[in-house]
C-alpha positions as CSV (number, residue, x, y, z in Angstrom):
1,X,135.6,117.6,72.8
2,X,133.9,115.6,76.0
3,X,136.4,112.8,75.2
4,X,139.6,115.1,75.1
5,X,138.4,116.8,78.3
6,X,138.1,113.8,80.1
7,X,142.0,112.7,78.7
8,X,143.1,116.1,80.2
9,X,141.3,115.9,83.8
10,X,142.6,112.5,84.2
11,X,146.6,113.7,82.8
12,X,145.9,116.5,85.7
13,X,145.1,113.3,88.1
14,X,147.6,111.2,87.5
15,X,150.4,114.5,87.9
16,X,148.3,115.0,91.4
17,X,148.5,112.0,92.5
18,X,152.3,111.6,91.5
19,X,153.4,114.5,93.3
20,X,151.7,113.8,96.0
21,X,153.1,109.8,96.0
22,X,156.6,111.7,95.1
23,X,156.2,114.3,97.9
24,X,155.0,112.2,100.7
25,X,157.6,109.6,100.2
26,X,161.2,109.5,100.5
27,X,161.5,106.3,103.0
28,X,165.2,105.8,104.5
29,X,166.9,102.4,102.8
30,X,165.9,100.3,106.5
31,X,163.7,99.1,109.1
32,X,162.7,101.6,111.9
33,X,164.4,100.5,115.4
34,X,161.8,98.6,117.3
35,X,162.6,101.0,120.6
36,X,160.9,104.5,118.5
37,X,157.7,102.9,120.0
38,X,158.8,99.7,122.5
39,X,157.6,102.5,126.1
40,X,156.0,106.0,126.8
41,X,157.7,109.2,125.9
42,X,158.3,111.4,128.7
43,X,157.5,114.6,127.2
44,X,160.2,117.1,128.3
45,X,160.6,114.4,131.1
46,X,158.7,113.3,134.3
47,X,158.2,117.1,135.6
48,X,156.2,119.1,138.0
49,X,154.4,122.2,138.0
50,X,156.9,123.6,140.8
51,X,160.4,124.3,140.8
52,X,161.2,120.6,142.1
53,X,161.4,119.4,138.2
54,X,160.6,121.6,136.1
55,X,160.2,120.5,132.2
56,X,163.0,119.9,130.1
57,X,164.6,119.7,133.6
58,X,167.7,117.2,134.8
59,X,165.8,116.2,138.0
60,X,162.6,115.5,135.1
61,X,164.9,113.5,132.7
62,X,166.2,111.5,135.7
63,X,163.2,110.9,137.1
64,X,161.2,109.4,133.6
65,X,164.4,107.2,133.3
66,X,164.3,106.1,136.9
67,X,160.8,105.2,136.0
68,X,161.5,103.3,132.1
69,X,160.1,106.0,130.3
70,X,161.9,107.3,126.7
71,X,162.4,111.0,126.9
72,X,161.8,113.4,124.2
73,X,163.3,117.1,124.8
74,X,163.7,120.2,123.3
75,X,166.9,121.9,122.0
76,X,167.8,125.4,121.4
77,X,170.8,127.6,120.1
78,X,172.2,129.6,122.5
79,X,174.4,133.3,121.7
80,X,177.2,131.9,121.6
81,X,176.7,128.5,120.4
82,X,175.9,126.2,123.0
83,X,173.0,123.3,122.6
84,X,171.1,124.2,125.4
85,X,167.6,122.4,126.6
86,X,164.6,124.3,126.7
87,X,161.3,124.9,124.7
88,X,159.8,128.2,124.5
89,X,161.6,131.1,122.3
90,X,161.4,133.2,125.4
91,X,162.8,132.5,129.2
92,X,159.8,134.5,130.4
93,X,157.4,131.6,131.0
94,X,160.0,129.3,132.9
95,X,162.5,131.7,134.5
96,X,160.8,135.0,134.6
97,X,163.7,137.0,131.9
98,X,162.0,138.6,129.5
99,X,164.8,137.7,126.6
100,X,164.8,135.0,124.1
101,X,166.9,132.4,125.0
102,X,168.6,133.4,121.5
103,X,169.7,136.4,122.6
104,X,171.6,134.9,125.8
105,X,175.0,133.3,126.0
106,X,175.2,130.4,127.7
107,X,177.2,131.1,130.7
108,X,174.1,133.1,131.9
109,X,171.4,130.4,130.3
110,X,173.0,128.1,133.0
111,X,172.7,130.3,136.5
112,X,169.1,131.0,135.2
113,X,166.6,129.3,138.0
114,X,163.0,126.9,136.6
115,X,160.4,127.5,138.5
116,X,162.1,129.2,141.3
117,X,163.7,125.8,142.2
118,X,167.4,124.9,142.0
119,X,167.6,123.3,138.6
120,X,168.5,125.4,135.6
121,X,168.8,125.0,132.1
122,X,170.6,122.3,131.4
123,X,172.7,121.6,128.0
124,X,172.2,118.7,125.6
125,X,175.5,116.8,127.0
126,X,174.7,116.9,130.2
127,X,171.5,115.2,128.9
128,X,173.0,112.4,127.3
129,X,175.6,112.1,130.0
130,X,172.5,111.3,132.8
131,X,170.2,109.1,130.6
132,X,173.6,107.2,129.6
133,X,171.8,104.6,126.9
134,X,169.4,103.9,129.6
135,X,166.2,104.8,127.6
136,X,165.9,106.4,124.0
137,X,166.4,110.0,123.9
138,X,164.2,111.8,121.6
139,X,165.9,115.5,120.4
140,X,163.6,118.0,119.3
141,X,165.2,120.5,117.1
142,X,163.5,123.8,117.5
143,X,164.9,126.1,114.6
144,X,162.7,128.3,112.3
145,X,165.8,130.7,111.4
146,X,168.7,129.3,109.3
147,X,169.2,125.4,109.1
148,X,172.8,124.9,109.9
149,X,174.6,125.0,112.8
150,X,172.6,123.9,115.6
151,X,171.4,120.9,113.5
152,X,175.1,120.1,112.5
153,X,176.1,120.2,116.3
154,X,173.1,118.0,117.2
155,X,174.1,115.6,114.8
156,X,177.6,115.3,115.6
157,X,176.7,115.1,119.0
158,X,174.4,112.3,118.4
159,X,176.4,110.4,116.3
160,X,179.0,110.0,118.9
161,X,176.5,108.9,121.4
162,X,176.4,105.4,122.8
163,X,172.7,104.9,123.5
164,X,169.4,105.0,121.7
165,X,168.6,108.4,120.4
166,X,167.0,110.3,117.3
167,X,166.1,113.5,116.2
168,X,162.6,115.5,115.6
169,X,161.7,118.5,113.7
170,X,158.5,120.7,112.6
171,X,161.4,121.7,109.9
172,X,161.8,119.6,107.2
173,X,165.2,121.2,106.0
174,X,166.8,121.1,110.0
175,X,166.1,116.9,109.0
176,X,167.5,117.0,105.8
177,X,170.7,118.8,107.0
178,X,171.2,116.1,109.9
179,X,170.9,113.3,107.4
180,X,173.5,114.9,105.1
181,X,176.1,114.6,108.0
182,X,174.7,111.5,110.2
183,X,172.2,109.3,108.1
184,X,172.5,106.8,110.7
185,X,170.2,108.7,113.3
186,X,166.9,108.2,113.1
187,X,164.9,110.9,112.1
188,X,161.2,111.7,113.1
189,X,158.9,114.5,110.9
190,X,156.9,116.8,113.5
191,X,153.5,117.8,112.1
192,X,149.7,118.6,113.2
193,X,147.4,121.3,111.3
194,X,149.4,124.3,112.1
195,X,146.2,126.2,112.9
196,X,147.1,129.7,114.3
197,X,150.6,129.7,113.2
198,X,152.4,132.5,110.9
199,X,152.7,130.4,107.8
200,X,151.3,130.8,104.1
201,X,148.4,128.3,103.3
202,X,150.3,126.5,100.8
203,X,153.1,125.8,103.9
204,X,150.6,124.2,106.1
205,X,148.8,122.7,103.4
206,X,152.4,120.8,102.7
207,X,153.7,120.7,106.2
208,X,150.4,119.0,107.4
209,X,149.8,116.5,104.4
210,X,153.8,115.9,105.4
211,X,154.4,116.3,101.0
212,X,158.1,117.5,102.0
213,X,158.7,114.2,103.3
214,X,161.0,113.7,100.4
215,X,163.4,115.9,101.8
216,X,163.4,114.9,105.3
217,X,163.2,111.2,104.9
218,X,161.6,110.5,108.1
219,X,161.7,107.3,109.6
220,X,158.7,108.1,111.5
221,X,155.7,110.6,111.9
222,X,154.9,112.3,114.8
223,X,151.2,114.3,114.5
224,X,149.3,116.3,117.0
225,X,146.9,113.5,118.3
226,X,144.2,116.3,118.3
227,X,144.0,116.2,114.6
228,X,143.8,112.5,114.1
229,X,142.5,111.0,112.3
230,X,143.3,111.9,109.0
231,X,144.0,110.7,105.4
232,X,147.7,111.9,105.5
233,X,148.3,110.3,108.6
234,X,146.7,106.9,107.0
235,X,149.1,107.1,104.1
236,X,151.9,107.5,106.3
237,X,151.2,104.4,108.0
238,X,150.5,102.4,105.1
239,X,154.0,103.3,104.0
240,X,154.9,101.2,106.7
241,X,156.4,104.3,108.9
242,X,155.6,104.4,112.9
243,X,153.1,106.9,114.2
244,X,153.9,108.4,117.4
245,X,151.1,110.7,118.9
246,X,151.7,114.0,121.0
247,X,150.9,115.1,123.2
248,X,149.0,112.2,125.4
249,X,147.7,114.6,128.7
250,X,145.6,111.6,130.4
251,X,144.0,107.8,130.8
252,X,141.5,109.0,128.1
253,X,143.5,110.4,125.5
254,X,145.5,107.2,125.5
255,X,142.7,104.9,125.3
256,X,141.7,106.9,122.5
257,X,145.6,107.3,121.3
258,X,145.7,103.3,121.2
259,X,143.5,103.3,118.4
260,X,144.8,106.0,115.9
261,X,148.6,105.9,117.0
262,X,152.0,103.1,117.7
263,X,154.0,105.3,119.7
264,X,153.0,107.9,122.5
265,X,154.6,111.6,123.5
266,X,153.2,111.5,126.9
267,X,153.0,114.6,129.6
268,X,152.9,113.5,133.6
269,X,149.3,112.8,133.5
270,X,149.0,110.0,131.0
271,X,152.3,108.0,132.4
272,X,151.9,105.7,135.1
């Protein structure tokens, strides 16, 4: 009886430890580019706290390429379709409408003021148009409704785009969807603990141990450098995949980001 026990906890194991090997896998067929960590990320740009450039601003963008800084930004699905730039569900925060930026066509997205200053929202091409190939473009795709439209519109846009650039996502299936139309972009899982957020246990036990990894296929990680380190992380890295750490605020969160990270999402404080 002792000896058949022992056969069945180490079946269970080895089932354990081949999902999880299955489930944290799914590495792309090549190299990751060398530029996903070759300089800083400008996180939603080089901004300010006023209305001269504001986050996920064009006057921000311009000025972290001026300066040779990657820039990672945040994209959104506007009412009537348009890939528009901005990071929080609401306007409230950064233009003082109380709407989600959802529920707002674009035409009206685009007279909207940031920070009381004279940019406004900007959309994804008008991104790609300033930065030009100058410095990689990192796309955050921020979708927790239905996976298909914005992420098919990102990816064409992408694909067509002569420059560095790839895409990121908390979602797993919003990754899987751009690979299914444009496997060559790079593609980046978002993950941290997700402590505080509305998901079932079992979700962030996944989402944070990054075991839907073989449906995304990332070619990097990116992990909320607050939670490092940590054993999934480690695995991660061992596969040989790049680690990029967000979000860097200062000189002492990248000393300590040197030693647990390759890559660095960096807000105003921590770039030079």
């Amino acid at each position: 009886m002792k000896l058949t026990g022992l056969i069945t906890a180490l079946f269970v194991l080895a089932v354990l430890a081949g999902a999880y090997a299955f489930g944290t896998g799914g590495m792309p067929d090549r190299e990751p580019p060398e530029w996903l960590t070759a300089q800083k990320i400008a996180h939603r740009g080089q901004w300010t706290d006023s209305g001269e450039r504001p986050e996920n601003s064009l006057a921000a963008f311009a000025e972290a390429v001026g300066n040779g800084y990657a820039v990672e930004l945040d994209v959104q699905w506007s009412l009537d379709g348009e890939i528009m730039v901005f990071h929080d569900a609401s306007l409230e925060r950064m233009t003082g409408v109380v709407r989600p930026l959802a529920d707002t066509p674009s035409f009206e997205l685009r007279q909207l003021s940031l920070r009381g200053g004279d940019q406004t929202i900007p959309t994804l091409s008008e991104v790609l148009a300033l930065v030009d190939g100058r410095v990689p473009v990192f796309v955050e795709i921020k979708n927790e409704g239905e996976v298909g439209a914005l992420e098919d519109a990102v990816a064409m846009q992408l694909d067509a785009y002569d420059g560095p650039a790839c895409v990121m996502s908390f979602n797993p299936y919003s990754l899987q969807r751009v690979a299914e139309l444009a496997p060559d972009i790079p593609r980046g899982q978002l993950a941290s603990r997700f402590k505080g957020e509305n998901l079932a246990w079992y979700e962030k036990l996944l989402l944070a141990n990054m075991a839907m990894n073989w449906t995304s296929k990332p070619d990097f990680i990116a992990y909320d450098i607050d939670a490092l380190p940590c054993p999934g992380v480690t695995v991660q890295r061992w596969r040989g995949r790049p680690i990029l750490g967000w979000t860097i605020e200062d000189a002492d969160d990248l000393a300590r980001a040197e030693e647990l990270v390759d890559g660095f999402i960096c807000n105003p404080g921590a770039l030079d």
